[in-house]
Each structure stands twice: as C-alpha cells, then as structure tokens.
N, C-alpha and C positions, 0 to 999 in steps of 0.2 A: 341587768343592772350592774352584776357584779365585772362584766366585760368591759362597758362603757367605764368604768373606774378607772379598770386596767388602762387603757386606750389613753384615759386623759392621765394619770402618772405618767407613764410613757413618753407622752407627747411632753410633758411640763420638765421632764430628769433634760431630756435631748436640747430643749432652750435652756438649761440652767447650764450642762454643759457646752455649749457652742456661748454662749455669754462671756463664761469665764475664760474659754478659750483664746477671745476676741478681746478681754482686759489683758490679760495675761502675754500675749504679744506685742502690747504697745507697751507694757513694761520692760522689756526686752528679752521676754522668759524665749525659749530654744522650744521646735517641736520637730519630732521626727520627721519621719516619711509616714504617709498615711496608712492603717493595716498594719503596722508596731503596736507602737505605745504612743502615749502624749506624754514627752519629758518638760518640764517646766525646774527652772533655775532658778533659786529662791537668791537675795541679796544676803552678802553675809553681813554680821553686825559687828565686823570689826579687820583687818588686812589682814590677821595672821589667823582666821577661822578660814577654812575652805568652804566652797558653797555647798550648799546642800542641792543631793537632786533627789526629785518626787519623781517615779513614773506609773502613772497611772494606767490602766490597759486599757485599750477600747472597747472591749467588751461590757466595762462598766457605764462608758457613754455611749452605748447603743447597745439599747434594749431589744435583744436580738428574738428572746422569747415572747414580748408584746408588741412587736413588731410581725413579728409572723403570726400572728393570733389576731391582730388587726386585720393583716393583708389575707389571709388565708392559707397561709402556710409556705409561699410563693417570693424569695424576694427581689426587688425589683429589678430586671435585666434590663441594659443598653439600648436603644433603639438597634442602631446598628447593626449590635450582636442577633438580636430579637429577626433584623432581616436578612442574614447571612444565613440563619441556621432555617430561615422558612424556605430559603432557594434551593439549599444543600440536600435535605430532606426528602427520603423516597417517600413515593405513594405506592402501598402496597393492596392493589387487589387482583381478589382471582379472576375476576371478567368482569372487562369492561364494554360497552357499546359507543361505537364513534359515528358521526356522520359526516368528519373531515378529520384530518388533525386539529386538537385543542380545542374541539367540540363531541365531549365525552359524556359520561356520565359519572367519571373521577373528578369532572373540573377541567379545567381551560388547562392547567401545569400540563400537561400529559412528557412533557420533556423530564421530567422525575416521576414518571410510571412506571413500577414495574409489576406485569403480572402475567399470568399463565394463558388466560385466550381473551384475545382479541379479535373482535368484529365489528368491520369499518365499511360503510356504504361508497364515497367517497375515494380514505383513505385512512389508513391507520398509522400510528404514532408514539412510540413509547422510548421510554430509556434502556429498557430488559426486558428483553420475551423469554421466559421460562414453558412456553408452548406453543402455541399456536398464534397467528393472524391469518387472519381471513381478512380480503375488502376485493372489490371489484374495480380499483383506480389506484391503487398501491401500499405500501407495506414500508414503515420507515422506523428503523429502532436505529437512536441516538448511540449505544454504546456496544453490545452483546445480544447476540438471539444464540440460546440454544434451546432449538425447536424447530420449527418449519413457517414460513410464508407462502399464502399461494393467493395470487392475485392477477388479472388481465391484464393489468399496466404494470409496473416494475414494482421491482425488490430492492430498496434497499439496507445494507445495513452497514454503520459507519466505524464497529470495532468488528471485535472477532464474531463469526459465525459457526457454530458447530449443529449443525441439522438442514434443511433442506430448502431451497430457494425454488418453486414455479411459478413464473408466469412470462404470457405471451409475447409481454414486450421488453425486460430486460431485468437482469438479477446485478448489484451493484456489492463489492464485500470490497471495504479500505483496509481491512486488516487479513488476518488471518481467518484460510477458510476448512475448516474439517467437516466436511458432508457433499450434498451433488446440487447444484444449479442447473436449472432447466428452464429454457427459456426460448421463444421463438425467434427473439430479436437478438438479446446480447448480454453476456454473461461476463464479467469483471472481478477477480478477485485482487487486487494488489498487493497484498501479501504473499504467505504460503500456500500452499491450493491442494490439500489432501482429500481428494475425494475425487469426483468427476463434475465437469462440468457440458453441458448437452445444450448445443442450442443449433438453427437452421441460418441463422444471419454470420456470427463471429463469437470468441471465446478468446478471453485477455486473461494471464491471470503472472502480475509485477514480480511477484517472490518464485520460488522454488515449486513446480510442480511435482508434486507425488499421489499421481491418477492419473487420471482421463481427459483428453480434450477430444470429443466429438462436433463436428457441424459441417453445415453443407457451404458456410460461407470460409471461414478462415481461423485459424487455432494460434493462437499467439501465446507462449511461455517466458517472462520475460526473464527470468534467471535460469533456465532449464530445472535438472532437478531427473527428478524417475516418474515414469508412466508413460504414457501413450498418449499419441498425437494422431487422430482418424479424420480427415474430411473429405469434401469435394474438391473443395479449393485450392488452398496450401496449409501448409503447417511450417510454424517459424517458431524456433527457441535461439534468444538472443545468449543466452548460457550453457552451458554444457547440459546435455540431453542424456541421459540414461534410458532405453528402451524402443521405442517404436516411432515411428514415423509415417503413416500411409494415407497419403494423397491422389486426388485422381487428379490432380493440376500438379502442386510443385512442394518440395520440401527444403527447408533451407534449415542447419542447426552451426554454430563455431564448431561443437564439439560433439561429437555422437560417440555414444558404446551401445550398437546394435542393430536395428535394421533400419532403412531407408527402402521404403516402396511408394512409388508414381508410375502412371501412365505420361509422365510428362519430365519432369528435371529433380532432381536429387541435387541437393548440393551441401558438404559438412566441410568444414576448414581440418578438422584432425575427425578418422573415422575406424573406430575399431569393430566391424561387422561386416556388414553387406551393405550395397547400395543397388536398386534393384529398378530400373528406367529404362525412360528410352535414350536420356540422358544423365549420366552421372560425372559428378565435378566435385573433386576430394582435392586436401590438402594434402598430407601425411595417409596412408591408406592402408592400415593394417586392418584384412582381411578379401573380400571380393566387392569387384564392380561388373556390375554381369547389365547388358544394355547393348543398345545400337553403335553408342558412340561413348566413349570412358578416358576420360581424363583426368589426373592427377600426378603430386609433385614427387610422392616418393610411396614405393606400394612395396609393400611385402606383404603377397599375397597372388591372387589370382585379377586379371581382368579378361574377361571373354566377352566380347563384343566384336561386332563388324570394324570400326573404328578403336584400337585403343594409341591412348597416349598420355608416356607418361616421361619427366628428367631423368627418372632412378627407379629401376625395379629389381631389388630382394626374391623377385616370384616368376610368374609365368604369366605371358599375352599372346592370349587364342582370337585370333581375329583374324578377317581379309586384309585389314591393313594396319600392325601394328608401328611405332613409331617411339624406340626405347631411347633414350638418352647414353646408356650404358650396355644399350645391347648390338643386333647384328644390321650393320649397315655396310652392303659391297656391292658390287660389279664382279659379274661375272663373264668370261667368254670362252667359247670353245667351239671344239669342231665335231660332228658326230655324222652315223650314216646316214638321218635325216636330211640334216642340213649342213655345210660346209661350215658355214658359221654360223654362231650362234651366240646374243648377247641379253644376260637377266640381270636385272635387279635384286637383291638378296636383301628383305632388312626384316626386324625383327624383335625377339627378345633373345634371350641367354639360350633360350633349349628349343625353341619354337620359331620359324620365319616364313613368310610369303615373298613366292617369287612371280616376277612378270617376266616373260622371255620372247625374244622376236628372234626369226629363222631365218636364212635369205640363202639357197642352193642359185647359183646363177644357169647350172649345165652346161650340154656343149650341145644340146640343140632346144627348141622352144620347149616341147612337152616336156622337157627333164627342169624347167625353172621353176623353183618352190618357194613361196613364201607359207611361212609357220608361224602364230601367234597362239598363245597360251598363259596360263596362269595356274603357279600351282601352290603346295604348302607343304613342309618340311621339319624335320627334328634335327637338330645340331647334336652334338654330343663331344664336345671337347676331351683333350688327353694328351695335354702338354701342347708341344708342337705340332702334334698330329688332332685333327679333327674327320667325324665322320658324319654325311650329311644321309635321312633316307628322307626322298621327295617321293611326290606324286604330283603329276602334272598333266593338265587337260590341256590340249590344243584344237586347232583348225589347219587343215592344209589347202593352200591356191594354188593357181599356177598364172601367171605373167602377174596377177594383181591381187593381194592382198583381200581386197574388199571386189573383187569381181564375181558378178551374178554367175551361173549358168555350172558352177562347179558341182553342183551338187552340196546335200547334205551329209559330213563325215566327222568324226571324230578321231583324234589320235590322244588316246591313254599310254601313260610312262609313268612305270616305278624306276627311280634312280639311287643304286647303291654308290654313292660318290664319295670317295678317302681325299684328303685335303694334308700337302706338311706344310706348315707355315717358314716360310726362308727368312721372309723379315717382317716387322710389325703390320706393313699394309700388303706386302705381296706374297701369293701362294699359290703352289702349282696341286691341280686337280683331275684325278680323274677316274673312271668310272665304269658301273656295267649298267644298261638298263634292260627293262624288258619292254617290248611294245605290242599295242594291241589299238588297231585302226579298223575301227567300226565304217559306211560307207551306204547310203540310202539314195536311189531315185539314178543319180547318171553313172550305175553302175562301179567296177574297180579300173577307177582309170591311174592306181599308182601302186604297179606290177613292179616299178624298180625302185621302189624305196628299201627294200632290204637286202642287206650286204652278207644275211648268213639262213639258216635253212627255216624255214615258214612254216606255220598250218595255218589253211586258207578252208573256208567255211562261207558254201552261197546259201539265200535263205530266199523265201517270198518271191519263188519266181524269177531270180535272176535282180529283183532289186536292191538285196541288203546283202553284203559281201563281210565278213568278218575272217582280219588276216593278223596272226601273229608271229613276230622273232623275235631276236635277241637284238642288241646293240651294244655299239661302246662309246666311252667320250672321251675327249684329255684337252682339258686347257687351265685358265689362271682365275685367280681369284683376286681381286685388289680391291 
C-alpha cells in the first residue's frame, strides 16, 4: 500500500512540475539546457529593481528515488542505445554445439561468440576461439583464434591467428599468423606468417614470412622476411628472402641472403649465398653459382659451372666455357714442333681460361700433313707487364683430314709453361716450354716424326697401344 502511495506522489510532484513549467514559458520565464537547472525569471515591480532569478535543480522535479522504486531500479534507456549495446555485446561461453553457422545452441548471434571449444557438423562460426573448433565442413572465426582449427573443408580466420590451422581443403589467415597451417589444398596467410605453413596444392602468405613454406604445389612469400621455402614446384618471394629456398622445379626471390637449390632454375635479383642448379640467374652475386649454366651481372665470388657468364667479376669462373665482361678474351697464334701453325681462342676470367686450338703442319710430303684439334684449360697469373700462363690441353691428331676415318684411335696430352710481355694493350709476344705425351690405339704408331728432341717411347697390348713422350717448344703472339 505504502508503495502504491509512493508511485502516485510521484507521478502527481512530475505533472505539477511540467505544468508550471509550461505557464512559466509562455510568460516569457528563460530555462536552461536540460540536466542543469530550470532557471525561471521573475518580472521585477519596478525599472530600477533587478530581476530576480530562482533556480530550481532537477533533481526536485524528478523523483529520481520513486522513480526507480516504481521501475525496479533500472532507468529508462533509448531504444537505440538499448540496440547498439545488444550488437556490441560478447556472448561468452565455454562450448558451444553448432550445426551450421548461426545455428548453435548460444543463439543465432554466433558473430559476437566467443568461447573455448567449438563443435560444428556443418560449420562453425564465432567472433574468438580461445580453444578449439572442430566441424567436418569448416571453421570461421570473425576476429582472433588462439587455438587450433581442424576441419575437412577450410579454415578460416579473418584477424589474427596464433595456434594451428588443419584441414584438407584450405586454411585462410587475413591478418597475422603465429603458428602452422596445414592443409591439403591451400594455405593463406596475408599478413606476418611466423610459424610454418604445410600444404600439397600451394602456400601464400602477403606479409613477412618468419618459418616455413613447405608443398608439393607452389610457396608464395609475398614480402619475403626469414625462413625457409621447401617444394616440389617453385618457391617465389616477391621481397627480400632471408634463408632458404629448395625446389625441385624453380626458385625465384628480388633479394636473397642464403641458399638457392633446384633441380631446375634459381633466380634472385641481388644474392648473397649460393645458388645451387642446373640453372642459375643472379643480379649482383656476392657469393657462389655452382650449376650447368650461371649467369649474372656482377659476382664477387665463385661461379663453377660448364656455362658461366657474367658483365663483371670480383671472383673466379671454373667452367668449359666462361664468358667475363672484364676478364680474358684473346687470340692466339704460334708455331711449335707439332704443328707449324697454330691458332687458339683464350677467354676466360682474371686467373682462370679455356682454350679451343686448331693445328695445320702442311709437310713436304703427304704422311708428314697434320691436322690437330683440341681443347684445353689454364691459370693466368698476371705481374705487371709480364704474365704467366700454365695450360693443359687434350687434342687429336689427322693426317690429310681433320675428321677422316681410318686414323686410328690417339690422344695428344700437353702441359704448357708459357711467359707472355705485354708490348701494348692488345698485343703480346709469347712463348714457351711444353711437355708432350701421345697416347695411340688400334693403327699402330704411325707418328714417328712428330718430335724435334729425345723421346721415351713405350708399346703395350701387343703391338696395339704405343705410348711416346718429349719435350717441345713454342713462340708466337697474343692479341
């Protein structure tokens, strides 16, 4: 009873003041902002009296205590407000059961769900996984998982993920990822990517990687970053790469500090390690290219391959045929006891070269006419003006034709101690001691007069393998 009192005071104080309020301004009384006071301006009774002001507080026109005692202690909020703060609002529980997205047993919201495990027939759905999801059709947290998803269809998560991604068809992270995804189809992280990512189709991951990209389809880093890049396929960092690269198809990075290995093509724009192919293709090349074929614009370092080539090398190029920008490119010719004349190609790097050399003795009767072809390799050694070359060179010898049958099978071995002075930038006079040793199978030794000074001669097999050695000498130019 005594309530019901309260309730109608209450009710009757609130119309007596909005009443007077409502006279009070059509006399032309002044009233605040609302949440002040209610000021009211009395008339004075006379021009030289000032008005008088009354300010009332609101407090006294609203019955703040029987007003919550009515409502239940609650007082009345905005619609608006009321639907802002319903959307805003987490749903917190430890496990929930879904049989799709936003058919749970938290309620349809499942977009402001956050809780610790999750298990979804269909799919699962939340705003924050602080554990686990499980579902058999996919895995979708709106803002943060730290924890794991494992599902048969994809992973996604649309902020940061710190814990682990599996399933068979595809792990998706928009933001930053700290843990391992694993997936059969395809792994995504757009952001950072600190962990490993493992899958058999492809691996993307937009930001900086610091881990792992393994798969058997393709490795994509798109800032590079540090870790390791393993596939079948390729591996591509669109950014500077710190650490590893191994492909059994092809590797491609801007920027590498490390290793580069394929059974197929290497390629880095600036490369400070190894690069390790059957094809390598650098920009800037500080350290080795070791492969079939090796190419790049400026190397300080080693390249050893069958093929190198490079504008500018700092280093050294071990190859059958290298191709320096700033190294040894010449012609050579001379005359020696072999052959009268004699004319090689010389090119190279700084301390290293291959040479190709052709021989032609014309004689003064038919069995003294020789043709000689061969292919050797050498060390330079520079010393001012003077330079000193030591070769080794394999050849063949003919007689009337180069490429005619019936000669037999022979070899002619030459080590060449050759002194070189340079007279001017492109011309230089050469020459030399060598040693020779002419191996000879099947038609016997049919070249008794190819040495000009004292032999040891050696038969073998019967009269079929002949093995004869002397000295020589050479002298011609170098341009």
């Amino acid at each position: 009873m005594k309530r019901k009192v309260a309730v109608c005071v209450g009710v009757m104080v609130a119309v007596s003041a909005g009443a007077a309020g409502a006279e009070e301004r059509t006399e032309g009384t002044a009233v605040s902002e609302p949440g002040s006071a209610l000021v009211r301006e009395a008339p004075a009774p006379d021009a030289d009296q000032p008005p008088t002001v009354v300010a009332i507080p609101v407090s006294a026109l609203s019955p703040a205590p029987l007003v919550e005692a009515a409502t239940g202690g609650e007082p009345a909020q905005p619609a608006a407000v009321a639907q802002q703060r319903s959307d805003t609002e987490e749903i917190h529980v430890p496990v929930v059961l879904m049989a799709m997205p936003h058919v749970s047993t938290a309620g349809t919201a499942t977009e402001r769900l956050v809780t610790t495990f999750a298990l979804g027939a269909l799919g699962t759905h939340a705003k924050r996984v602080d554990g686990i999801a499980l579902s058999l059709g996919a895995n979708w947290v709106g803002q943060e998982l730290s924890g794991a998803q494992l599902a048969l269809g994809a992973n996604v998560v649309r902020g940061t993920a710190s814990g682990a991604q599996f399933a068979v068809g595809g792990n998706v992270v928009t933001g930053d990822l700290e843990g391992i995804q694993a997936a059969v189809g395809l792994n995504v992280a757009k952001g950072t990517a600190a962990a490993g990512q493992f899958a058999v189709g492809g691996n993307v991951a937009g930001g900086a990687l610091s881990g792992g990209q393994f798969s058997v389809g393709a490795n994509i880093a798109g800032s590079g970053g540090v870790g390791g890049q393993f596939t079948v396929g390729a591996n591509i960092a669109t950014g500077p790469l710190k650490g590893v690269q191994a492909a059994v198809g092809a590797n491609i990075a801007p920027s590498l500090s490390g290793l580069q290995a394929s059974s197929g093509f290497n390629y880095a724009g600036r490369m400070e390690g190894a690069q390790l192919s059957l094809l390598n293709v650098g920009g800037d090349v500080s350290g080795a290219q070791v492969g079939l074929i090796n190419v790049a614009g400026k190397v300080d370092g080693l390249q050893l391959g069958l093929i190198n080539v490079a504008r500018e090398s700092q280093g050294e190029a071990l190859g059958l045929l290298s191709f320096i920008g700033n190294g040894q490119a010449h012609v050579q010719a001379w005359a020696s006891d072999i052959a009268y004349t004699n004319v090689a190609v010389k090119f190279g790097g700084r301390h290293f070269h291959t040479l190709l050399t052709l021989g032609f003795n014309p004689g003064t009767e038919t069995h003294r006419r020789r043709y000689v072809g061969g292919l050797g390799f050498g060390a330079h050694i520079p010393a001012g003006p003077l330079f000193f070359d030591l070769d080794v060179i394999g050849s063949s010898v003919h007689t009337d034709d180069l490429f005619r049958d019936g000669d037999g099978l022979n070899v002619l071995g030459q080590l060449r101690l050759v002194a070189g002075w340079q007279v001017a930038k492109r011309f230089a006079l050469i020459g030399g001691v060598t040693g020779n040793t002419l191996v000879t199978w099947d038609n016997g030794d049919r070249w008794e007069e190819l040495g000009i000074g004292p032999e040891w001669r050696s038969v073998a097999d019967g009269g079929r393998t002949t093995v004869r050695v002397w000295p020589g000498v050479l002298l011609g130019v170098q341009l």
